[in-house]
C-alpha positions as CSV (number, residue, x, y, z in Angstrom):
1,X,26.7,20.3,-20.1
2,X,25.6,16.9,-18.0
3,X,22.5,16.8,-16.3
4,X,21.2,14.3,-13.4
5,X,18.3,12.3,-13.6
6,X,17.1,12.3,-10.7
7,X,13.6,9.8,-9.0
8,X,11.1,12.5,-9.7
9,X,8.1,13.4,-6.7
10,X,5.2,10.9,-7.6
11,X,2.6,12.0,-6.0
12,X,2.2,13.6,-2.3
13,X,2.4,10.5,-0.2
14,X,5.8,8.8,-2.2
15,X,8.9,9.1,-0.4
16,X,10.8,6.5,-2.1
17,X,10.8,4.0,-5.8
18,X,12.4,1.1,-6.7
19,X,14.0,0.3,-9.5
20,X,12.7,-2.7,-11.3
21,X,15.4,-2.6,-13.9
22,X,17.0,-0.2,-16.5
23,X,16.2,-0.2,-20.7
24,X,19.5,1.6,-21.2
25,X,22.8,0.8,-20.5
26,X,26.0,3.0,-18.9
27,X,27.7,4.5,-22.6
28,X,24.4,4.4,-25.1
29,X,23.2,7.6,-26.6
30,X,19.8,8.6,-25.6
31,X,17.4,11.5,-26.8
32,X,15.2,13.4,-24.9
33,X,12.2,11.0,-23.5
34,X,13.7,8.0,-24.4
35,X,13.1,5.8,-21.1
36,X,15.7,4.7,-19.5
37,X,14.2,2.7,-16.7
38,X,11.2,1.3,-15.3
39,X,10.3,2.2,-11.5
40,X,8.2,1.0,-9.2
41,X,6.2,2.8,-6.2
42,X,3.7,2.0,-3.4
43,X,1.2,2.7,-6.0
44,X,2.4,1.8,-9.3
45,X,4.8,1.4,-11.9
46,X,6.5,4.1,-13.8
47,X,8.9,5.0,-16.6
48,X,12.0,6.8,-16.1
49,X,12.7,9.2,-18.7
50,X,16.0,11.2,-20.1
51,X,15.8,14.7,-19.7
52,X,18.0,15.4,-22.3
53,X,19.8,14.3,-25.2
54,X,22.8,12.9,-25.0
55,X,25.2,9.9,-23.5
56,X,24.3,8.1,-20.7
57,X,27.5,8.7,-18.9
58,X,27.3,6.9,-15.2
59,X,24.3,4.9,-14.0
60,X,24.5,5.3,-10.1
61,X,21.7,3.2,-9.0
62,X,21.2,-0.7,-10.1
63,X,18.2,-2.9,-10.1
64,X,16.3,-3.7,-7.0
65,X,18.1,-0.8,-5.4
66,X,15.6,0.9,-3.2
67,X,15.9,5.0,-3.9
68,X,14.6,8.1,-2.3
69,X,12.3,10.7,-4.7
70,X,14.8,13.5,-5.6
71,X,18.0,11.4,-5.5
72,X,20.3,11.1,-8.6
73,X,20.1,8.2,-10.1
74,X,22.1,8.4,-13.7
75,X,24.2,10.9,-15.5
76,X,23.4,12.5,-19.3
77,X,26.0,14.6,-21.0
78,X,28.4,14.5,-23.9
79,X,31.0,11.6,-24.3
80,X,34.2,12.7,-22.2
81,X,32.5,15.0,-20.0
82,X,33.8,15.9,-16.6
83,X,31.3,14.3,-13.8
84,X,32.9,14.5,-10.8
85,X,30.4,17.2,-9.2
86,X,27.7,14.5,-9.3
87,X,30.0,11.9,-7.8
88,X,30.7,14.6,-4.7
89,X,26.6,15.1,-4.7
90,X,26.1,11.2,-4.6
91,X,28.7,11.0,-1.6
92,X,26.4,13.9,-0.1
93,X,23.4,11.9,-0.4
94,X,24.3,8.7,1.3
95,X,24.5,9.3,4.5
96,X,20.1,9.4,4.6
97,X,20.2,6.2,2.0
98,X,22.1,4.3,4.7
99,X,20.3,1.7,6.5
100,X,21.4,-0.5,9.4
101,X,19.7,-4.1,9.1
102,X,20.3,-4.5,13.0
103,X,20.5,-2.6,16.0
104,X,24.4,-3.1,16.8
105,X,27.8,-2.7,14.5
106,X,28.6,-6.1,16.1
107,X,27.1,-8.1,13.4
108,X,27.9,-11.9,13.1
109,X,30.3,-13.0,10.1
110,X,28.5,-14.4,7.5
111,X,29.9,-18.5,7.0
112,X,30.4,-20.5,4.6
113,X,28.0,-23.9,4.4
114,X,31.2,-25.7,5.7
115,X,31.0,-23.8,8.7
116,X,27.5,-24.6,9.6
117,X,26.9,-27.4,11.9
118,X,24.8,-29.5,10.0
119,X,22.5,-30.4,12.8
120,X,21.8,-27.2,13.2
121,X,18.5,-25.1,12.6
122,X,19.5,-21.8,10.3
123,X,17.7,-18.6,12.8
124,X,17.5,-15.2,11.9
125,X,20.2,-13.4,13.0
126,X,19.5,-10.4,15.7
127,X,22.0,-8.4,17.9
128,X,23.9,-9.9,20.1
129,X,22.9,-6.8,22.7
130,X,19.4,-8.5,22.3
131,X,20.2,-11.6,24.5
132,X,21.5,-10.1,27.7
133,X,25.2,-10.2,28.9
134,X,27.2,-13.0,26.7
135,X,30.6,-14.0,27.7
136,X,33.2,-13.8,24.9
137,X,33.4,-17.3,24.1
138,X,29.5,-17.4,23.8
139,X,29.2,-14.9,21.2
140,X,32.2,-16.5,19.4
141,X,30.6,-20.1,19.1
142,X,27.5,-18.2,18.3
143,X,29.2,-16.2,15.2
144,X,31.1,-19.6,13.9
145,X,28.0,-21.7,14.0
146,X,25.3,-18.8,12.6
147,X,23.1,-19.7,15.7
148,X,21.7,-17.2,17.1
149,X,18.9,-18.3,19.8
150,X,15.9,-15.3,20.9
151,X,15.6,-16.9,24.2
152,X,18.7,-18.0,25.9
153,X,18.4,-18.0,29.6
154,X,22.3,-18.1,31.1
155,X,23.5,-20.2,33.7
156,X,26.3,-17.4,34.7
157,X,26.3,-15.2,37.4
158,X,23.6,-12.4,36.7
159,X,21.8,-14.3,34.3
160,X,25.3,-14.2,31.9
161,X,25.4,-16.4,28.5
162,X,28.3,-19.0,28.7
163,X,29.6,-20.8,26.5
164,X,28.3,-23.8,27.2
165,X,24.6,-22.5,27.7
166,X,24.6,-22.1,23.7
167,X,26.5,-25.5,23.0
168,X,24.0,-27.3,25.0
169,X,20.6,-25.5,22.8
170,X,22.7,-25.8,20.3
171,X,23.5,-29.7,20.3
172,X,19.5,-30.3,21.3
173,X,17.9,-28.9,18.5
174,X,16.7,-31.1,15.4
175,X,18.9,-32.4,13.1
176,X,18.0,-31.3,9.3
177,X,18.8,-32.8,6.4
178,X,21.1,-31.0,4.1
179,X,18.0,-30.3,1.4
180,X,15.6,-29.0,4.8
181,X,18.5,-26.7,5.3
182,X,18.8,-25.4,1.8
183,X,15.4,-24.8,1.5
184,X,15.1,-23.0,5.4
185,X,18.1,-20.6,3.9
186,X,17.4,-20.3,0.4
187,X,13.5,-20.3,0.4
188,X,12.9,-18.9,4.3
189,X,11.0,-22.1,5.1
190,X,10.1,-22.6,8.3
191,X,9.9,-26.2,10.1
192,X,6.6,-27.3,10.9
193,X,7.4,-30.3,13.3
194,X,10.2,-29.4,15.6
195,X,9.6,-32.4,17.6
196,X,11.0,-35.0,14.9
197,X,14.5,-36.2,15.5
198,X,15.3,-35.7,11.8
199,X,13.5,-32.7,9.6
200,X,13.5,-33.3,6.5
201,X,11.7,-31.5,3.5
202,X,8.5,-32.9,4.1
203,X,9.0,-31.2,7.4
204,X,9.0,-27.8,6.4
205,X,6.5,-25.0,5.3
206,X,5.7,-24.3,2.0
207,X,7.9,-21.3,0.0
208,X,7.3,-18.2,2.0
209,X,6.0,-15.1,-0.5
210,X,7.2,-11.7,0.1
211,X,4.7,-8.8,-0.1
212,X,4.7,-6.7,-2.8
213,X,6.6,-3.3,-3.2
214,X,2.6,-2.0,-3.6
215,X,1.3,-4.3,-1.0
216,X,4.3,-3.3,1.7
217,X,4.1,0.1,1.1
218,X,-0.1,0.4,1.8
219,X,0.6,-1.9,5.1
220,X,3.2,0.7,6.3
221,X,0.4,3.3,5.7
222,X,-2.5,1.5,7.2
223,X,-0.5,1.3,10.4
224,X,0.6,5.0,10.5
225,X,-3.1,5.4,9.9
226,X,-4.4,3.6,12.7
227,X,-1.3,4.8,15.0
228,X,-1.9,8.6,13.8
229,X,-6.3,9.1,13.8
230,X,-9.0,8.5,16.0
231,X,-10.9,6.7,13.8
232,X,-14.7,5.8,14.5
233,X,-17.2,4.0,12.0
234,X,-20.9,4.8,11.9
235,X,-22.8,2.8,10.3
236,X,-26.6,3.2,8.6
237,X,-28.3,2.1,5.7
238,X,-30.8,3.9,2.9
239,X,-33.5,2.7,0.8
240,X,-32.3,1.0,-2.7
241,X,-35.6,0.7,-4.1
242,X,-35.3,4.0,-6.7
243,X,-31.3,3.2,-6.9
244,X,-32.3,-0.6,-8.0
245,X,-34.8,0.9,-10.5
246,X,-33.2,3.4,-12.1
247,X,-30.1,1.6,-12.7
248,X,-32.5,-1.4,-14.4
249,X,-33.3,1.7,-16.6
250,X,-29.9,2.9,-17.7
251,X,-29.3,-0.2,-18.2
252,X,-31.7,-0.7,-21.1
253,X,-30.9,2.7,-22.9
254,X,-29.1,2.7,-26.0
255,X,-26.7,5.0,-25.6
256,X,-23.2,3.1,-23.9
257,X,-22.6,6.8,-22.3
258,X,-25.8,6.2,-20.3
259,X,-25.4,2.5,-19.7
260,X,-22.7,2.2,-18.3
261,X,-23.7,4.2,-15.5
262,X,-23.4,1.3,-12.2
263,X,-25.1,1.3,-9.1
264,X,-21.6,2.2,-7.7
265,X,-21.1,5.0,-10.1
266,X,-25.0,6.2,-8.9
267,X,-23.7,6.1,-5.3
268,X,-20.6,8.3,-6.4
269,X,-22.8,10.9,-7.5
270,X,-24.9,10.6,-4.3
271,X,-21.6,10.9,-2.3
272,X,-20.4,13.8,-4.2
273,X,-23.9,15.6,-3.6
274,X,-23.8,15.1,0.3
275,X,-20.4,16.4,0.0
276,X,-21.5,19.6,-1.6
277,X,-23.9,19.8,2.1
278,X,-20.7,19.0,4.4
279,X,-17.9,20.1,2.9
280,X,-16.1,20.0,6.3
281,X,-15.8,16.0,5.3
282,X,-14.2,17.3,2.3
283,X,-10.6,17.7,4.1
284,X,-7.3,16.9,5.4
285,X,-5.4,17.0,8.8
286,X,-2.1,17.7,8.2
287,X,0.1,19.0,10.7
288,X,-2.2,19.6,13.4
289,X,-4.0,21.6,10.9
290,X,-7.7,21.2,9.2
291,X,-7.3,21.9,5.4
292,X,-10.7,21.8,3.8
293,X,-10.5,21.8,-0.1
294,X,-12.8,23.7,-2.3
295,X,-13.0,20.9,-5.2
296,X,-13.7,17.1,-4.1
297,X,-10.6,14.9,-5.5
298,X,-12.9,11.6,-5.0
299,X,-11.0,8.6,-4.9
300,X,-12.0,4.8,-5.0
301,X,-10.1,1.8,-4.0
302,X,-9.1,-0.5,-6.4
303,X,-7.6,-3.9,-6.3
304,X,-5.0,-4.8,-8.6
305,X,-2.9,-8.0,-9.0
306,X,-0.3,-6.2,-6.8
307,X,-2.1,-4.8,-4.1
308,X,-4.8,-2.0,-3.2
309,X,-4.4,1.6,-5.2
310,X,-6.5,4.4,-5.0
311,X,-7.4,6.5,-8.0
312,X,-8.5,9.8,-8.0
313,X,-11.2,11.4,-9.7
314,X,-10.0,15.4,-9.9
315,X,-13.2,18.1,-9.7
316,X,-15.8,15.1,-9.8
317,X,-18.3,17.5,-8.7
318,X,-18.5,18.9,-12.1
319,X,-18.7,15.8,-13.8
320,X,-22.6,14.5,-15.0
321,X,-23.5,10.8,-14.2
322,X,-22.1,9.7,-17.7
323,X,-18.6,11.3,-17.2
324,X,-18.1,10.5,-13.9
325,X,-18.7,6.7,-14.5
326,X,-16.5,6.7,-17.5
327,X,-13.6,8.4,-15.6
328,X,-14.4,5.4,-13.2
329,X,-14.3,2.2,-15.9
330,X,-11.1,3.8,-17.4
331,X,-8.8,4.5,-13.9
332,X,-10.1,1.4,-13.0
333,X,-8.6,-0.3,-16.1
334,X,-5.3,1.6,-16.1
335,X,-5.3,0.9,-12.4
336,X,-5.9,-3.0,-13.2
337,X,-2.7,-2.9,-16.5
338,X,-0.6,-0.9,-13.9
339,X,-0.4,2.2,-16.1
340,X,-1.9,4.7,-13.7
341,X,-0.2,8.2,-13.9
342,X,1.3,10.2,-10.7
343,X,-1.2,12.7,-11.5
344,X,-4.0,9.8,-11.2
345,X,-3.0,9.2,-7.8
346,X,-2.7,12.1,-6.1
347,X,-4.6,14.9,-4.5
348,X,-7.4,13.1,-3.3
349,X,-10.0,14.6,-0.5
350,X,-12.4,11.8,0.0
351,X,-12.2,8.3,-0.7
352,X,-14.9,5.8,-1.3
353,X,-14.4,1.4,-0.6
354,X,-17.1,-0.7,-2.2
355,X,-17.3,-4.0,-0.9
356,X,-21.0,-4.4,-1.7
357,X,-20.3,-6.4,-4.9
358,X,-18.9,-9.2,-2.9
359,X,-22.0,-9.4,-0.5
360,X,-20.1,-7.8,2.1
361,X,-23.2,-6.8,5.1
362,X,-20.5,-4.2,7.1
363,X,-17.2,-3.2,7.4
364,X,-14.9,-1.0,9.1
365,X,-13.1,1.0,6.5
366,X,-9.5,2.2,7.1
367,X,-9.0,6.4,7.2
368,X,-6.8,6.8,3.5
369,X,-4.8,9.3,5.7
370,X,-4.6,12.6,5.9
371,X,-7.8,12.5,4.5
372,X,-10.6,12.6,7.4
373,X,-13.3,10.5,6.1
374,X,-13.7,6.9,4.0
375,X,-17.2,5.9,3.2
376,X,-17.3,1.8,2.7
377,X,-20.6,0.9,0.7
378,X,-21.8,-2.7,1.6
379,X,-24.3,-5.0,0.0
380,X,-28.0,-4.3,-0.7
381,X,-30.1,-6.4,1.5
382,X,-33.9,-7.0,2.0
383,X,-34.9,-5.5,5.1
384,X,-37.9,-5.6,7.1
385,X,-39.6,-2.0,7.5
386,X,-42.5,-0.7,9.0
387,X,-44.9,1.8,6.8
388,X,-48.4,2.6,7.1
389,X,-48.7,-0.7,10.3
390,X,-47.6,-2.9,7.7
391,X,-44.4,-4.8,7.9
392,X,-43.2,-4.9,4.1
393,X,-39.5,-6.1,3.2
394,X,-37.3,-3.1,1.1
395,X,-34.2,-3.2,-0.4
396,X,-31.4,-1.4,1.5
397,X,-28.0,-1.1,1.0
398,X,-25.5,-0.4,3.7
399,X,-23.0,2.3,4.6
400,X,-19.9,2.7,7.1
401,X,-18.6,5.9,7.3
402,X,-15.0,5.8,8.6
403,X,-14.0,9.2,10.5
404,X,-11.3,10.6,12.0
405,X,-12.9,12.1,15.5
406,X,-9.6,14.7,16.0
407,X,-11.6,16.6,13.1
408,X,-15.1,15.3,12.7
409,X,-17.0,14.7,15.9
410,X,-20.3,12.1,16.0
411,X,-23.0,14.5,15.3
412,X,-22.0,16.3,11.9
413,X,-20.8,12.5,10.9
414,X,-24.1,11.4,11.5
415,X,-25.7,14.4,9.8
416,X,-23.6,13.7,6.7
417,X,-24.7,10.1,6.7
418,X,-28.1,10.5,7.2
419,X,-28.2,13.4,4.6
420,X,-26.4,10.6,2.0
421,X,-29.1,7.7,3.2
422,X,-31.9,10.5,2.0
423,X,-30.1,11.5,-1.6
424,X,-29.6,7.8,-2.4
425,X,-33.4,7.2,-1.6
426,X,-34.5,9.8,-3.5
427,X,-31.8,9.5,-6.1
428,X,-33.3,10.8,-9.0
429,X,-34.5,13.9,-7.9
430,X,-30.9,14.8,-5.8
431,X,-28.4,13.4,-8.9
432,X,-30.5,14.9,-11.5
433,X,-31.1,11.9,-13.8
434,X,-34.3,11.8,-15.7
435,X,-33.5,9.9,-19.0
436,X,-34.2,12.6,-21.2
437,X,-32.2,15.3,-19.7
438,X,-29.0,13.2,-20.5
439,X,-26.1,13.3,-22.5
């Protein structure tokens, strides 16, 4: 009997994938876990797999095609196999994968390069709705010349378009040469001197990039983020001194368990701890509702060559120093090759940014949303303090603890940083590390 393969769910937060291309082709025999395509998320990139043995009977999807999680995408069953229930289920399915580029049916007609005034300047093409009231013989010169001007002001009654209005923009703009306009239309360059009689090449921008599937997909979030919290930073700092020394003295022990344990990975520990004392931070807000999780699902950001992901350390509060900063070095290097899991990316309660590496004095981290609190660790610094009437210079290293205040309000915020400033001071007492209780 045939069976779909279908985008499966990867992870809470993915609502679509992309498919970067396919390994098999429509007709080849496959066997269960054979992978049949490679896919590509917000997060990271995936491998499609057959769900059963078989033929690969009708590949629905191609590559670059842009699919929603749960949609059908190919067809395995036995060669001559009846498939038209999956065809009716595909026709079923379009109507959410349709999407309109603009905001009218009345789209203009795509020309040929004969068709294009050579003077003219290629624009991006909006709806004609956009520009006000055009007469009929202005939205026909418009569609056979592909110009399409933002900010026509018309000279008709009301404010109307003619047709002359657009001749006359038209006719005024820069003449480009006919590589300037390849490169505008084929590369999206954009001219940099409007003012010159003649653009040519040397004229233009440089090649604009697109962002990344990854890259896109966070900037989306980090907008719904701002648009959806009330987001406040505090911001405080805590003694380094014991943090600074201890971690000289993991770093001189034998064992590569112990060694490897980082300042960051010490701070990790200290988080988890002040967690443990405020476990209200500990939560989501989903749907106008306040889930606080039992286990903390710490996550850390992590920057990749395609953009920020987020890995997520499940139960970290029963992991010792060692563990925890091995689970660290490893997502980060899976995160780094792209080979992160679904299950490495999701279900995470807190999140921590470290920016302190780069010297970084204070930031204002970004809520990882629905999650109610991001702590961004910043630099250690020398600062001047006060003890005993003497002014002495410590090291301290700073924190900015990101909230959202629908949830968390100022004081227990405060009381959970101050509370995290005092574990990381005292670090070796709070994260239980004396060298010879180790692993």
């Amino acid at each position: 009997m045939a069976a779909a393969v279908q985008i499966p769910k990867l992870g809470n937060t993915v609502e679509e994938c992309l498919i970067i291309g396919w390994r098999k082709n429509k007709g080849d025999r496959v066997d269960k876990g054979d992978i049949l395509a490679e896919i590509e998320t917000d997060k990271a990139t995936f491998e499609l797999e057959a769900t059963t043995d078989g033929v690969l009977l009708e590949i629905f999807y191609q590559q670059d095609d842009l699919v929603p999680v749960f949609t059908t995408v190919a067809v395995i069953g036995q060669s001559g196999e009846n498939i038209d229930e999956f065809y009716a289920k595909r026709a079923d399915e379009e109507p959410a994968l349709a999407i309109t580029s603009y905001e009218t049916t009345e789209q203009p007609s795509q020309k040929s390069d004969e068709h294009i005034e050579p003077s003219s300047e290629p624009l991006q093409k909006p709806a004609l709705r956009s520009h006000g009231k055009w007469s009929p013989r202005a939205k026909t010169f418009a569609r056979q010349h592909n110009f399409f001007p933002t900010d026509l002001s018309g000279s008709g009654s009301g404010g109307r378009v003619l047709a002359m209005d657009v001749r006359e923009v038209f006719f005024a703009r820069p003449r480009l040469t006919a590589l300037a306009r390849q490169l505008v239309q084929e590369e999206n360059r954009t001219v940099l001197a409007p003012d010159q009689p003649i653009i040519y090449a040397e004229h233009l921008s440089a090649p604009a990039k697109s962002l990344s599937r990854i890259r896109a997909k966070s900037a989306k979030r980090l907008i719904e983020s701002l648009h959806n919290t009330a987001q406040y930073t505090l911001t405080s700092s805590a003694d380094a001194t014991q943090l600074l020394q201890l971690r000289s003295i993991l770093k001189q022990h034998a064992s590569t368990k112990i060694n490897q344990i980082t300042i960051n990975s010490l701070v990790l520990c200290a988080t988890i701890k002040a967690l443990q004392d405020y476990p209200q931070l500990n939560a989501e807000f989903i749907d106008k509702r306040i889930i606080q999780h039992p286990d903390i699902n710490l996550c850390f950001a992590c920057d990749t060559p395609n953009g920020l992901v987020v890995p997520v350390i499940h139960q970290s509060q029963n992991l010792t120093p060692s563990e925890l900063a091995s689970r660290v070095k490893s997502l980060a290097q899976q995160a780094e090759e792209g080979k992160l899991t679904p299950e490495n990316l999701a279900g995470g309660t807190f999140t921590v940014s470290n920016l302190g590496t780069y010297g970084i004095e204070s930031f204002t981290p970004i809520l990882y949303a629905p999650q109610v609190a991001l702590l961004g660790v910043n630099a250690i610094q020398l600062k001047p303090v006060r003890r005993n009437g003497v002014v002495q210079f410590v090291d301290y290293i700073g924190l900015s603890l990101t909230l959202d205040h629908q949830v968390i309000d100022g004081l227990p915020g405060a009381q959970f940083l101050q509370r995290l400033c005092e574990i990381i001071s005292f670090i070796d007492e709070f994260v239980d590390l004396p060298l010879n209780k180790m692993e």
